[in-house]
gemmi code that builds the backbone of each chain (N, CA, C; Angstrom):
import gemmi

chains = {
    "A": [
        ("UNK", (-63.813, -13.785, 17.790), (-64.823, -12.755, 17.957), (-64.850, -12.232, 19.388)),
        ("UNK", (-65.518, -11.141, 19.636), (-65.582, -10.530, 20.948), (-66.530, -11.442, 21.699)),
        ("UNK", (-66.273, -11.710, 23.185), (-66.516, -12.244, 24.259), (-66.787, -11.935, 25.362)),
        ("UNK", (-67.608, -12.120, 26.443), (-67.613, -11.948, 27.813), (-67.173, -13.148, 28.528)),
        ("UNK", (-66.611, -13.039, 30.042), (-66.780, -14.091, 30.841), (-66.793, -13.646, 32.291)),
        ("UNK", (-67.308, -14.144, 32.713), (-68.242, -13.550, 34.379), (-68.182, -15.268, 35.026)),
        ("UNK", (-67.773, -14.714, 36.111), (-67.862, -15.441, 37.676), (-68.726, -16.149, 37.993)),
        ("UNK", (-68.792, -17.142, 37.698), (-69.914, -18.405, 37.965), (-70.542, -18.235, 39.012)),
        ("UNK", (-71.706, -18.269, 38.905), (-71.952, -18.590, 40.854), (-72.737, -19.958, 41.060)),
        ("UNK", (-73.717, -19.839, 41.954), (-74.625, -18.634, 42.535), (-73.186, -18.276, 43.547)),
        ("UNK", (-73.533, -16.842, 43.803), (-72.375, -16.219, 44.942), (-73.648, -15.405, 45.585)),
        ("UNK", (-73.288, -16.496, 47.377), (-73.895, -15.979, 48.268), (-72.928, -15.112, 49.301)),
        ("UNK", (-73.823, -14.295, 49.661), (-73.234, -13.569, 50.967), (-74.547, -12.921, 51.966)),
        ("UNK", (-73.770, -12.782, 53.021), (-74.833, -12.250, 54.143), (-75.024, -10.334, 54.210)),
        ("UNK", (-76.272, -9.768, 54.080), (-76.978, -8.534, 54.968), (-75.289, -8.032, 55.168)),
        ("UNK", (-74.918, -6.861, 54.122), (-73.751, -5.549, 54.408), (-72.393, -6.051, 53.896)),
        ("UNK", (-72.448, -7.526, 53.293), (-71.338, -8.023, 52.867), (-71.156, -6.625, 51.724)),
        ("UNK", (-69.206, -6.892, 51.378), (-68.978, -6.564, 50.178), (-68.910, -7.389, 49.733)),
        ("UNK", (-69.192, -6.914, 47.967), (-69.667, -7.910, 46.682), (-69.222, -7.376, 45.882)),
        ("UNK", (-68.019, -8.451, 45.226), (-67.446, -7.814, 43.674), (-67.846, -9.831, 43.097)),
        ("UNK", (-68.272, -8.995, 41.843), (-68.599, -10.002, 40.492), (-67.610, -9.665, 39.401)),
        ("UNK", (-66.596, -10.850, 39.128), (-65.838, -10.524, 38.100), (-66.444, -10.450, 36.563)),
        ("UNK", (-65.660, -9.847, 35.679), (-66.220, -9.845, 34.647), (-64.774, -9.467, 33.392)),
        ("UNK", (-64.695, -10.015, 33.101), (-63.513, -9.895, 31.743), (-64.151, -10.137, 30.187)),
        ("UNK", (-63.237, -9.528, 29.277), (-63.688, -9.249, 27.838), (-62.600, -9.577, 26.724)),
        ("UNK", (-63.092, -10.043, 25.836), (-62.507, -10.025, 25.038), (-62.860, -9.223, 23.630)),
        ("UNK", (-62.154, -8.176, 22.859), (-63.140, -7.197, 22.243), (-61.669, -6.597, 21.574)),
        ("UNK", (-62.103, -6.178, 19.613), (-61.055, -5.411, 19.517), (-61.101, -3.905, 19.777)),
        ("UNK", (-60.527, -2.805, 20.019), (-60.818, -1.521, 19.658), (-61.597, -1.432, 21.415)),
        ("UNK", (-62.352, -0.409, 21.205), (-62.550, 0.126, 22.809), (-64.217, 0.104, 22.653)),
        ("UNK", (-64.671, -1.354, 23.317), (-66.217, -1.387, 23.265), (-66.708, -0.702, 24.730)),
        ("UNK", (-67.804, -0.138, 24.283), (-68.179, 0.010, 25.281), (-69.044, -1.095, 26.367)),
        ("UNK", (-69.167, -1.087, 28.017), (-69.006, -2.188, 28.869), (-69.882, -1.628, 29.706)),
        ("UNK", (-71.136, -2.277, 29.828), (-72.053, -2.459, 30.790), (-72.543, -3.766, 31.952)),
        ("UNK", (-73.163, -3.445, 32.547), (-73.958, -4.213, 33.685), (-75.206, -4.635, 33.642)),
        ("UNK", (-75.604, -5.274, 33.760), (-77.224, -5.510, 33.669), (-77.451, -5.849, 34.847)),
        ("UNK", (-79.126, -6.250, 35.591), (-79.512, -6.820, 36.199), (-80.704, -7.083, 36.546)),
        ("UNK", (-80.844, -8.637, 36.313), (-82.412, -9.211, 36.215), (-82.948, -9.775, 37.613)),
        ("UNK", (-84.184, -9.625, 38.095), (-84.716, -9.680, 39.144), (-85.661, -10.514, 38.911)),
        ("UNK", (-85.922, -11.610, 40.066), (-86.524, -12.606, 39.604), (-88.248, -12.050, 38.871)),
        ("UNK", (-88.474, -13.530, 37.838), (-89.333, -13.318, 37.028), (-89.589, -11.523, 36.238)),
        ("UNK", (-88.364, -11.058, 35.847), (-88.449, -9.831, 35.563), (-87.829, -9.650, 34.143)),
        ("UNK", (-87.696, -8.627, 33.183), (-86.642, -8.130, 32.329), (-85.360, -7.879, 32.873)),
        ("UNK", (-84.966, -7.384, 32.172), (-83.281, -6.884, 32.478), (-83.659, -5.419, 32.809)),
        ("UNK", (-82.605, -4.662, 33.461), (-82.579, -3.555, 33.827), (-81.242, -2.870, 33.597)),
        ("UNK", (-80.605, -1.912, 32.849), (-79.244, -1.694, 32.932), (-78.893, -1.072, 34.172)),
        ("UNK", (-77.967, -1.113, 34.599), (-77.414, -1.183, 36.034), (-76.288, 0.154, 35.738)),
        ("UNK", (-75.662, 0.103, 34.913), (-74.295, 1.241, 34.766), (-73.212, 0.872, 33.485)),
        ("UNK", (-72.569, 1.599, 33.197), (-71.790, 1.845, 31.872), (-70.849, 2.492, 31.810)),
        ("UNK", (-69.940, 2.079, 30.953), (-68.994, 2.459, 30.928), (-68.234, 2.757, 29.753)),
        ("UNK", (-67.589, 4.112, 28.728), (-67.421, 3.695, 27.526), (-65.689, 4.078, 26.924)),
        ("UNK", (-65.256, 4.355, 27.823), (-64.074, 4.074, 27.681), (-62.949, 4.089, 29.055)),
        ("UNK", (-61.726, 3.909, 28.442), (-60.660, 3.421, 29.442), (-60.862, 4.388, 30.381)),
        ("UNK", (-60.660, 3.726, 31.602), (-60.914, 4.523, 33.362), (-61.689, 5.002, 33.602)),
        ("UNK", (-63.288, 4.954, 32.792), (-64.434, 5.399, 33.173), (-64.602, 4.613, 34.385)),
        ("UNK", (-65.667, 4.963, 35.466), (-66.039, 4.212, 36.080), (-67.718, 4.698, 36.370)),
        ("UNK", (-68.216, 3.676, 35.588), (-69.982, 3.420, 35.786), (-70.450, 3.290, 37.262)),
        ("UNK", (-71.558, 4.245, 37.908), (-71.800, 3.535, 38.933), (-73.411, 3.988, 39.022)),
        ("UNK", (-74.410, 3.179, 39.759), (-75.637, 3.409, 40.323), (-75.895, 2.718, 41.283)),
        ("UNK", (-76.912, 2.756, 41.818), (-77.539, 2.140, 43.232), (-76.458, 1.420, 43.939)),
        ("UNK", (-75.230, 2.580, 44.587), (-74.417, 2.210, 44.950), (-73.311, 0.422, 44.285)),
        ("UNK", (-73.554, 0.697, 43.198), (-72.894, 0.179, 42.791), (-71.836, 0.208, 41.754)),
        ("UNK", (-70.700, -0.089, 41.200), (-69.569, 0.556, 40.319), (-68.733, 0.015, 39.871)),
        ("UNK", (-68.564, 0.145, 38.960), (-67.504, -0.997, 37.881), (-66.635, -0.181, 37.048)),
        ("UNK", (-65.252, -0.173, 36.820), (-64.575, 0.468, 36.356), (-63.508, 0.190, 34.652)),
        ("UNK", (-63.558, 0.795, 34.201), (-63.301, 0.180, 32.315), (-61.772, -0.181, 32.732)),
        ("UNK", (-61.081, -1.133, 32.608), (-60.013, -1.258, 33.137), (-59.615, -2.051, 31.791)),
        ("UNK", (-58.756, -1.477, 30.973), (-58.153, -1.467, 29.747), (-56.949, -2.300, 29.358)),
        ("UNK", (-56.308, -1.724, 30.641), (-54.673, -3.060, 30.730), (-55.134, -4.423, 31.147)),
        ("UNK", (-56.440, -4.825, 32.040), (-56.913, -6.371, 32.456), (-57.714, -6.447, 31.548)),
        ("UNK", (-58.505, -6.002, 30.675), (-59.410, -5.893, 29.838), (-60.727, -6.315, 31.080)),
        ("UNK", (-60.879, -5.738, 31.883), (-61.960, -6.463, 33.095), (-62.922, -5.118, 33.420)),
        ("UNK", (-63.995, -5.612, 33.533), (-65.567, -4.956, 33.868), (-65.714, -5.293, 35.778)),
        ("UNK", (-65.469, -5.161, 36.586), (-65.685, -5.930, 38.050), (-66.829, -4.980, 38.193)),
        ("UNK", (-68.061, -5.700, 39.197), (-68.786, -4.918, 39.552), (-68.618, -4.846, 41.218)),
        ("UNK", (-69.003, -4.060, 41.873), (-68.627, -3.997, 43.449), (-69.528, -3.284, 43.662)),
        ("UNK", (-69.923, -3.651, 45.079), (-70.016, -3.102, 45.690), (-70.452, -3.045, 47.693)),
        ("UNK", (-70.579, -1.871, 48.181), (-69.789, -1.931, 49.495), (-70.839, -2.711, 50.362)),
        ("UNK", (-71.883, -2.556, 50.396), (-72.791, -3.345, 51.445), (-73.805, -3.974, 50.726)),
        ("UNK", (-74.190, -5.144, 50.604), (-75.360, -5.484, 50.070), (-76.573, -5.715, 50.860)),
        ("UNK", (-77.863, -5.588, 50.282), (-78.676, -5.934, 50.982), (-79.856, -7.239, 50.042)),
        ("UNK", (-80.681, -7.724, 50.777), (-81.778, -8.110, 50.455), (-82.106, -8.133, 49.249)),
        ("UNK", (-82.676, -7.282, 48.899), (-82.952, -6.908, 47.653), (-81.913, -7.004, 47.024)),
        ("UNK", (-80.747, -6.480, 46.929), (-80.447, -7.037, 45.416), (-79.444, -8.521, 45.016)),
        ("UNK", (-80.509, -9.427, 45.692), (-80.566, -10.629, 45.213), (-81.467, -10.620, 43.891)),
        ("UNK", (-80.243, -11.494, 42.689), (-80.899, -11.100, 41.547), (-79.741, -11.867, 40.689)),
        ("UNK", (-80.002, -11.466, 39.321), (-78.664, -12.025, 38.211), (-78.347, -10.734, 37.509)),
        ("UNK", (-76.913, -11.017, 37.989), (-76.007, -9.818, 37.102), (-75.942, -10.551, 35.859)),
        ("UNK", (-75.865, -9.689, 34.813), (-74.905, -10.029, 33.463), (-74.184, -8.791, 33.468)),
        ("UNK", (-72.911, -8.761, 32.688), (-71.942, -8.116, 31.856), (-72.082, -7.839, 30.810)),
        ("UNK", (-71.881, -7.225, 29.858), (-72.101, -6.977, 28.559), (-71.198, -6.056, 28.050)),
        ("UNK", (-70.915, -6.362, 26.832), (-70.013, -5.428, 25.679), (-70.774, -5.241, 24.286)),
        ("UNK", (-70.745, -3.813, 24.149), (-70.874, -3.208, 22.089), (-69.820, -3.084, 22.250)),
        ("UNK", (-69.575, -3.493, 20.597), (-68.146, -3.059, 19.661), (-68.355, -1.902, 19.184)),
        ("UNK", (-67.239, -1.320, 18.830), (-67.324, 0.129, 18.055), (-67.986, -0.222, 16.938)),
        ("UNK", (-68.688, 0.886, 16.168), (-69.281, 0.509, 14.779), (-70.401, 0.192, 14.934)),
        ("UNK", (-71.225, 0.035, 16.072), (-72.969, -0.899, 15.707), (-73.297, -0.777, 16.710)),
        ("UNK", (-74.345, -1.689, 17.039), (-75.106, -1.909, 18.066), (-74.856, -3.633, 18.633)),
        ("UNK", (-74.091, -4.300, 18.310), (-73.919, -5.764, 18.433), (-73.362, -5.729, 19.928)),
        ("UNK", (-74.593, -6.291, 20.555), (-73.872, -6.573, 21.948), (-74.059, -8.183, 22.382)),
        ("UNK", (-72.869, -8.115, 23.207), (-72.517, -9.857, 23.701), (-72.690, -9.359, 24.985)),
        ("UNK", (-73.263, -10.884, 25.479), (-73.429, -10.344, 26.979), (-72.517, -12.214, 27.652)),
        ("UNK", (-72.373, -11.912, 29.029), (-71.995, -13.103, 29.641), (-73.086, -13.718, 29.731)),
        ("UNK", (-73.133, -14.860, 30.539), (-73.815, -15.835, 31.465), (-74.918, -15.326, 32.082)),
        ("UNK", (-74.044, -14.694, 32.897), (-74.941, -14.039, 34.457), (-74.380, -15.070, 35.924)),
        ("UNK", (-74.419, -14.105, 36.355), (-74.285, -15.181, 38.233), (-75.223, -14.492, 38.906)),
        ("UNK", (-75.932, -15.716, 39.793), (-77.128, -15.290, 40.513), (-76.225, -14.738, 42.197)),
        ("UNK", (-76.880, -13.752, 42.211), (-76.568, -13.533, 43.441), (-77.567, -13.413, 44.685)),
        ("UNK", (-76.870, -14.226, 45.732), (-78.278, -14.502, 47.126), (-77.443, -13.639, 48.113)),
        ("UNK", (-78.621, -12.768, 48.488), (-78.041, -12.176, 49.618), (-78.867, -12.433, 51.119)),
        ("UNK", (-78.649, -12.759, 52.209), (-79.131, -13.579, 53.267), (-79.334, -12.707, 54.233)),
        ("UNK", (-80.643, -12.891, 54.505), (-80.312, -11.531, 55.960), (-79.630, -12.109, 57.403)),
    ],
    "B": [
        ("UNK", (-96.482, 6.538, 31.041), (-95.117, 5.499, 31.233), (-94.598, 5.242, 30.204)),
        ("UNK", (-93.260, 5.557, 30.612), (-92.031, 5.035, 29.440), (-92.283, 3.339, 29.778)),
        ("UNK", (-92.617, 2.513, 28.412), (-92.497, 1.191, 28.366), (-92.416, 0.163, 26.985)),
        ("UNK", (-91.889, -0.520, 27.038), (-91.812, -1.164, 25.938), (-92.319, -2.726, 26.329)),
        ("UNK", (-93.686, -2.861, 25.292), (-94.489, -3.796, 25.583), (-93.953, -5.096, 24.407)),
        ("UNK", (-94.321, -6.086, 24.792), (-94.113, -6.995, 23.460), (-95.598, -8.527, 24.167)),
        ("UNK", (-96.057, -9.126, 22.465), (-97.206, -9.513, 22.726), (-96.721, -10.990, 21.360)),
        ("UNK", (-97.805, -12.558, 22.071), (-97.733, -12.302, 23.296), (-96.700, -12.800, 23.848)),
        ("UNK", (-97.259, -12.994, 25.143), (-95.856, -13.288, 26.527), (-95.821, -14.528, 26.690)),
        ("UNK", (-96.597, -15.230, 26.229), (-96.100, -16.938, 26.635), (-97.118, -17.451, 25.088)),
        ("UNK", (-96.578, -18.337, 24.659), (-97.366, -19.158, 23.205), (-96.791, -20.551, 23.040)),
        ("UNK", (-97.434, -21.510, 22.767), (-96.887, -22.711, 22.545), (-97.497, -23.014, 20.962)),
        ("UNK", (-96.278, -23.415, 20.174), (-96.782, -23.756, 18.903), (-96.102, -25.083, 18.578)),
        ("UNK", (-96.328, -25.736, 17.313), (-96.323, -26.854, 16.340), (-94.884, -26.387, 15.385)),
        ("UNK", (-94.361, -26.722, 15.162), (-92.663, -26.785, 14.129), (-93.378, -26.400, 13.145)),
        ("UNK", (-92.598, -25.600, 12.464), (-92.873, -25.148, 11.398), (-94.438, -23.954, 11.136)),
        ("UNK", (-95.049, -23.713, 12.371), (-96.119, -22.782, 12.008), (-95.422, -21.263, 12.197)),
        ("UNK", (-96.019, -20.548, 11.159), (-95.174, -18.934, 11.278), (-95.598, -18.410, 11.961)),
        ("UNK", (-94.835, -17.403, 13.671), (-95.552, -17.163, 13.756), (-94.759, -15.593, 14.045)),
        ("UNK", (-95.359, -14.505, 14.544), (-94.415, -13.269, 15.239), (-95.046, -12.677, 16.275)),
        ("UNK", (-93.864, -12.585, 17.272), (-93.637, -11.823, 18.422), (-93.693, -10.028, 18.648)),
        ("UNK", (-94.757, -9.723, 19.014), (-94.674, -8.205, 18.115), (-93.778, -7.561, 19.830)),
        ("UNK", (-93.172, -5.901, 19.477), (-92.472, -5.051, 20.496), (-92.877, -3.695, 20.160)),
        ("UNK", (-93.046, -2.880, 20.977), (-93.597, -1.642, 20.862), (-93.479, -1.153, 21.750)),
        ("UNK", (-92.395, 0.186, 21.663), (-92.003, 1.131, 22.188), (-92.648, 2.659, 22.486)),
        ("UNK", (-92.911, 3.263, 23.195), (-93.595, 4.383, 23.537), (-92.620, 5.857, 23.655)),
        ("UNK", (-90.939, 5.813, 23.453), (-90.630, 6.027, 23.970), (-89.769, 7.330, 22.649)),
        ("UNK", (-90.260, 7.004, 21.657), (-89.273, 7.072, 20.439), (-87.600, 7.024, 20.446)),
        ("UNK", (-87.208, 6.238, 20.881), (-86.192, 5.749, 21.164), (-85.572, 5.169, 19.512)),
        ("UNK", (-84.076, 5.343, 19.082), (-83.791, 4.947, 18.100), (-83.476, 3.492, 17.433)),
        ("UNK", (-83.054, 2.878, 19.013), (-82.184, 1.397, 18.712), (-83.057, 0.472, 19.373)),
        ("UNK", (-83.381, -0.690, 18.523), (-84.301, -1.484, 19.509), (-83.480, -2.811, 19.163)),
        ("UNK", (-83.826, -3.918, 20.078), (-83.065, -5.357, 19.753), (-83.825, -5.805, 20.102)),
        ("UNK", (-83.272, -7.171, 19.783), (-84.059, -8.546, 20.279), (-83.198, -10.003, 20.972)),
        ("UNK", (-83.232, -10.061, 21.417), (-82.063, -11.323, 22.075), (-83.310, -12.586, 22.701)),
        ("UNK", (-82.484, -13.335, 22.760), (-83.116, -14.930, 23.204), (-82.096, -15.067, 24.637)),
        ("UNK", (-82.725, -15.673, 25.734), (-82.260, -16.058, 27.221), (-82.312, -17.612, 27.123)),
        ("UNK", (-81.408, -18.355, 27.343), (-81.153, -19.628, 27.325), (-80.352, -19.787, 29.052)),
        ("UNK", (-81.268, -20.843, 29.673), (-79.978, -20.944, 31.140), (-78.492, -21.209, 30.756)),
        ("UNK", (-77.924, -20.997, 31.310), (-76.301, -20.890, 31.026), (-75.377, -20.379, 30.395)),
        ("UNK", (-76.266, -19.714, 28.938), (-76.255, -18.857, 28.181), (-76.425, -17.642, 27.978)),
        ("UNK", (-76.909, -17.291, 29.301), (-77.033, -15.635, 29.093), (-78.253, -15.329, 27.700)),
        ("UNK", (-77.634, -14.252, 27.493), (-78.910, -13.061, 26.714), (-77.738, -13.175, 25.144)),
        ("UNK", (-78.811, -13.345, 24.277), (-77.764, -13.475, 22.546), (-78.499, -12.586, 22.272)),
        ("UNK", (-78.086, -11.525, 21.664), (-78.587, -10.602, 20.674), (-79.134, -11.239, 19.121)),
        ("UNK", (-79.917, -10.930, 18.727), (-80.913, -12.086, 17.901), (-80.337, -11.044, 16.268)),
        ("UNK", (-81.488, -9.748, 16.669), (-80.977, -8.815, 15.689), (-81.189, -7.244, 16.352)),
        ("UNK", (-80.629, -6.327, 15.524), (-81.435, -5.158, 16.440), (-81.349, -4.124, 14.695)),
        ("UNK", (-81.730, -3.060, 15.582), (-81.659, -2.191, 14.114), (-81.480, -0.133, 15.144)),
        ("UNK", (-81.061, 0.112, 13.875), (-80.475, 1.160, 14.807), (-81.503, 2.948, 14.438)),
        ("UNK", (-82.241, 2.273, 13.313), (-83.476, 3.196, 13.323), (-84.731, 2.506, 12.025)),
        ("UNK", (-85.188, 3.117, 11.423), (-86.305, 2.750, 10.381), (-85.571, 2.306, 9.559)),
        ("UNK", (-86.276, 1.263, 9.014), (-85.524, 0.540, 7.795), (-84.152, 0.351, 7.603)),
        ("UNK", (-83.610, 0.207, 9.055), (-81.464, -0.271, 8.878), (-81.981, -1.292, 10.196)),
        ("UNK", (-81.626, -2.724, 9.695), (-81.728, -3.656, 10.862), (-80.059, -4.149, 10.463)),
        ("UNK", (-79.948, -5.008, 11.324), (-78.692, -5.822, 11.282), (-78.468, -7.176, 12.277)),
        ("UNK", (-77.580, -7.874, 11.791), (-77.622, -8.954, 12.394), (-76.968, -9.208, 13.836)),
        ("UNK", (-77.660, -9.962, 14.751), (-76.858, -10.297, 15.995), (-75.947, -11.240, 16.033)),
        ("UNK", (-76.134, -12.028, 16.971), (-75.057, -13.019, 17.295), (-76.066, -14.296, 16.783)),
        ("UNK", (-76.778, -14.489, 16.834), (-77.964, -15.140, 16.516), (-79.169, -15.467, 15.649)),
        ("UNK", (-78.485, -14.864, 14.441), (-79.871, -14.417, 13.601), (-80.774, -15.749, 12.715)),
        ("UNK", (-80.357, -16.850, 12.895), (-80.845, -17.950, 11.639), (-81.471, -18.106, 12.287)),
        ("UNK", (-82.905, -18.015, 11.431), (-84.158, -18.558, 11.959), (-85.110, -17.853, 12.102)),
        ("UNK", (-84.542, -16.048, 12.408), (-85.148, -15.195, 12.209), (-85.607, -13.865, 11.390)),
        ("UNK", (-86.470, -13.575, 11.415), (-86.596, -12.318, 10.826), (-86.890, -10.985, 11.512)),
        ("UNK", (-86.646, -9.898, 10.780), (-87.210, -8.729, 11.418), (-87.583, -7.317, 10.631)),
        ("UNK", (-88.243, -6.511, 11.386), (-88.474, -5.554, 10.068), (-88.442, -4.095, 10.955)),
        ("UNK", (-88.304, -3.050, 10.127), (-88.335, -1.666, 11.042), (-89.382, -0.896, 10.274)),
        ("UNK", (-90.564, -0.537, 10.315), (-91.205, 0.170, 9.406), (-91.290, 1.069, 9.593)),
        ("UNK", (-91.419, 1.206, 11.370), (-92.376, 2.264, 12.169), (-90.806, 2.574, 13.011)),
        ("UNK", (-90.918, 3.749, 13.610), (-89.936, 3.365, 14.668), (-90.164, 3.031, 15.922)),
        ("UNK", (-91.530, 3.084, 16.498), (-91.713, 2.325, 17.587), (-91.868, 0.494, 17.473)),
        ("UNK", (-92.137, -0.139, 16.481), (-92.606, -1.174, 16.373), (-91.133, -2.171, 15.651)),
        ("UNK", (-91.061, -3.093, 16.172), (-89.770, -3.864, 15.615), (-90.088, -5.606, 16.048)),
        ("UNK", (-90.975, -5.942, 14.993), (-91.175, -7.386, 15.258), (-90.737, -8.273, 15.195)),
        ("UNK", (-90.653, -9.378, 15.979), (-90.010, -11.151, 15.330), (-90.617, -11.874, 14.647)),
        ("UNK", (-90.291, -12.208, 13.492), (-90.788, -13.427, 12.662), (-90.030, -14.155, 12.579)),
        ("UNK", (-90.357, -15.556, 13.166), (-90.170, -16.964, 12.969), (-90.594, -17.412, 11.752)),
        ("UNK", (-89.913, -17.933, 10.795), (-91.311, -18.118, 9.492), (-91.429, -19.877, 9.443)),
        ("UNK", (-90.395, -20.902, 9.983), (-90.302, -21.872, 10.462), (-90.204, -22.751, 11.675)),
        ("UNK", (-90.319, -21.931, 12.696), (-90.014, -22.512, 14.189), (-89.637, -23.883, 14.024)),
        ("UNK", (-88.677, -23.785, 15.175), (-88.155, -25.448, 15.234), (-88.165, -25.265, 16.958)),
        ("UNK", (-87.735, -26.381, 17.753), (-87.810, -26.800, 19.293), (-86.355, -26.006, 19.734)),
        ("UNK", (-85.446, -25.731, 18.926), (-84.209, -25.191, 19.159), (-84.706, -23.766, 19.530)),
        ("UNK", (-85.558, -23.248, 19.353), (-86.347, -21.893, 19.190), (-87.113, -21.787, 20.009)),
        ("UNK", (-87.547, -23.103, 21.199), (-87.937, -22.390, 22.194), (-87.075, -21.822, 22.830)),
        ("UNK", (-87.745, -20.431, 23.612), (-86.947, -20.167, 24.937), (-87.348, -18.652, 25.432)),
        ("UNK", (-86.779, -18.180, 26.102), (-87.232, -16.953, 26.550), (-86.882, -15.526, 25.473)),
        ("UNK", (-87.681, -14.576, 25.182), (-87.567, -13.585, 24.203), (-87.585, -12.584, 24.964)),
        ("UNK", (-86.418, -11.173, 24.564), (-86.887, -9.590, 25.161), (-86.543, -8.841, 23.772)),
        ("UNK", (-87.561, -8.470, 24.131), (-86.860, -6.694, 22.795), (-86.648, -5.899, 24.037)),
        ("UNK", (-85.855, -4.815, 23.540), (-84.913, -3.915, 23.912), (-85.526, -2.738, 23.197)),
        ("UNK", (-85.454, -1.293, 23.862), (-85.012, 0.171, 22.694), (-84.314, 0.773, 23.650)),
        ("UNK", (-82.947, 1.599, 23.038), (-82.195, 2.201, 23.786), (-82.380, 3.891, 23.210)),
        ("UNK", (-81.948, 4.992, 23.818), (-81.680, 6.026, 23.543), (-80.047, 6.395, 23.737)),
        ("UNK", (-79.234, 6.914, 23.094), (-77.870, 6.979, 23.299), (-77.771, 8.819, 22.797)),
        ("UNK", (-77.476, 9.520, 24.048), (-77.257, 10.930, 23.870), (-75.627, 11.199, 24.608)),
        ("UNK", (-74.577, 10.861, 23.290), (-73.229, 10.691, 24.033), (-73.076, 9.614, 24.938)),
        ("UNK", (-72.335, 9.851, 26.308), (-72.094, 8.387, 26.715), (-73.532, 8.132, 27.323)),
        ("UNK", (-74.298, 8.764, 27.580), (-75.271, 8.593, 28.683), (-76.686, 7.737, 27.868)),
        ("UNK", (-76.785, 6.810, 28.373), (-77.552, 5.963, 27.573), (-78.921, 5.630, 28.033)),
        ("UNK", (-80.145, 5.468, 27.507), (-81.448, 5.014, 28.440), (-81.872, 3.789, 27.478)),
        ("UNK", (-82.391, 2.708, 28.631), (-82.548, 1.508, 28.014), (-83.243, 0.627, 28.393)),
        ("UNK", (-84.804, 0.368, 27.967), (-85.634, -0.190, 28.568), (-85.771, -2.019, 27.598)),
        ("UNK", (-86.065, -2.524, 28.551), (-86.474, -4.243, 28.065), (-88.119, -4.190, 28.736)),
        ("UNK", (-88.278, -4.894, 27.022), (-89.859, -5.460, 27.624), (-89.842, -6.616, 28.989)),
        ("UNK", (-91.232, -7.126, 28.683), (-91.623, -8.283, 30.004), (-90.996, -9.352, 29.758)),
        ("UNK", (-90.463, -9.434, 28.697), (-90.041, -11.165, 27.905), (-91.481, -11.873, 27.255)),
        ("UNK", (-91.254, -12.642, 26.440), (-91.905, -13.746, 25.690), (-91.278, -15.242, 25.561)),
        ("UNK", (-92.287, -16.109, 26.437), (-91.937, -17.208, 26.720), (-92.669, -18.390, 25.437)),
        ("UNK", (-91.598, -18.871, 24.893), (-92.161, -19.461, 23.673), (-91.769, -21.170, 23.827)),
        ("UNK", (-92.484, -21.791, 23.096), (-92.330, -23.460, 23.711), (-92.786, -23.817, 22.135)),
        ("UNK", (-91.840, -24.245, 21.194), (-92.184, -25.133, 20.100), (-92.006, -26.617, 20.120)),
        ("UNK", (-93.007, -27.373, 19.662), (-93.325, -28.834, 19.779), (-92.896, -29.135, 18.850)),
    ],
}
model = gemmi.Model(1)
for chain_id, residues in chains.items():
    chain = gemmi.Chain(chain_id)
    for i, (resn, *xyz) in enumerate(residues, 1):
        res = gemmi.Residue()
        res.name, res.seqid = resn, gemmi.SeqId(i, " ")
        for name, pos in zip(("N", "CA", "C"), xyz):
            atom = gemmi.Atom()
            atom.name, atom.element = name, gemmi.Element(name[0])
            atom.pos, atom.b_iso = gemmi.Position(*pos), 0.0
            res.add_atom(atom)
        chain.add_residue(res)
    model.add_chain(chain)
structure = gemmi.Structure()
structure.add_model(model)
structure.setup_entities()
């Protein structure tokens, strides 16, 4: 069946680091591939999307690109701050529905 | 405010009492879900449904129920709770206009069966 798998953490870094969170899939046909991100004691928030090959999703300076030949979701981005210390998840729908799988999540600490 | 409420937010019950988690959307939005948060586990899609009266199953569905009557309203029924069934709850409603998608999660519902 279709799968996510994302980058264990917690993954810390310091105030302007770059930050990429891996994220790979397993999925038949061309699902579409999102981001989430939960903030402590909060819901989820979708973060960016992506729905087919070489799209590249991006918001609050952040961007992940549908990469079809690695089957991989990476999220990046160029400076972090403070705030978005938080938990990413990954996520995939299959064609045909609404059935979405999501990863884990990795917490991310960012340090001033 | 665009929001999607769900009630209530924290409950502790006894095995086997029925009980449901209600979600309600403001937003008329077509697709709503429901997933369970487990640490290490990420977010399981429980069930979702993709408008009135068409639900379908998640990754997760034994144990639960669900119904679409209304299209803002898309509840959980437990009709047996067990301790495997505690854990953290969100409903979801999405809007999908082509790729561009809008997608709000309630507060969560924190559930603890004895």
């Amino acid at each position: 069946g279709d799968s996510v798998t994302q980058m264990e953490g917690p993954v810390t870094l310091s105030e302007e680091a770059f930050l990429t969170i891996n994220c790979t899939y397993t999925a038949t046909g061309y699902p579409s591939l999102f981001w989430y991100v939960q903030y402590p004691g909060e819901g989820l928030q979708l973060l960016l999307k992506a729905t087919k090959a070489d799209d590249k999703g991006s918001n609050k300076g952040f961007e992940a690109t549908y990469r079809k030949e690695t089957t991989s979701f990476h999220l990046e981005k160029g400076s972090v701050q403070v705030s978005d210390s938080a938990v990413y998840f990954c996520a995939l729908r299959g064609t045909g529905g609404f059935k979405t799988i999501f990863g884990a999540g990795t917490r991310l600490f960012v340090k001033a | 405010e665009a929001q999607v409420t769900q009630n209530p937010r924290y409950l502790i019950t006894v095995t086997g009492k029925k009980l449901t988690v209600t979600c309600s959307q403001n937003m008329n939005h077509e697709y709503m879900s429901w997933y369970r948060q487990d640490p290490g586990l990420g977010l399981r899609q429980i069930y979702y449904s993709m408008n009135v009266e068409a639900t379908d199953k998640g990754d997760v569905p034994e144990g639960y129920k669900v119904s679409r009557k209304e299209k803002r309203n898309f509840p959980l029924i437990l009709e047996s709770p067990s301790p495997n069934q505690t854990s953290l709850y969100f409903c979801a409603s999405s809007q999908l206009r082509g790729p561009q998608e809008t997608q709000y999660f309630g507060p969560g519902t924190r559930l603890l069966v004895l």
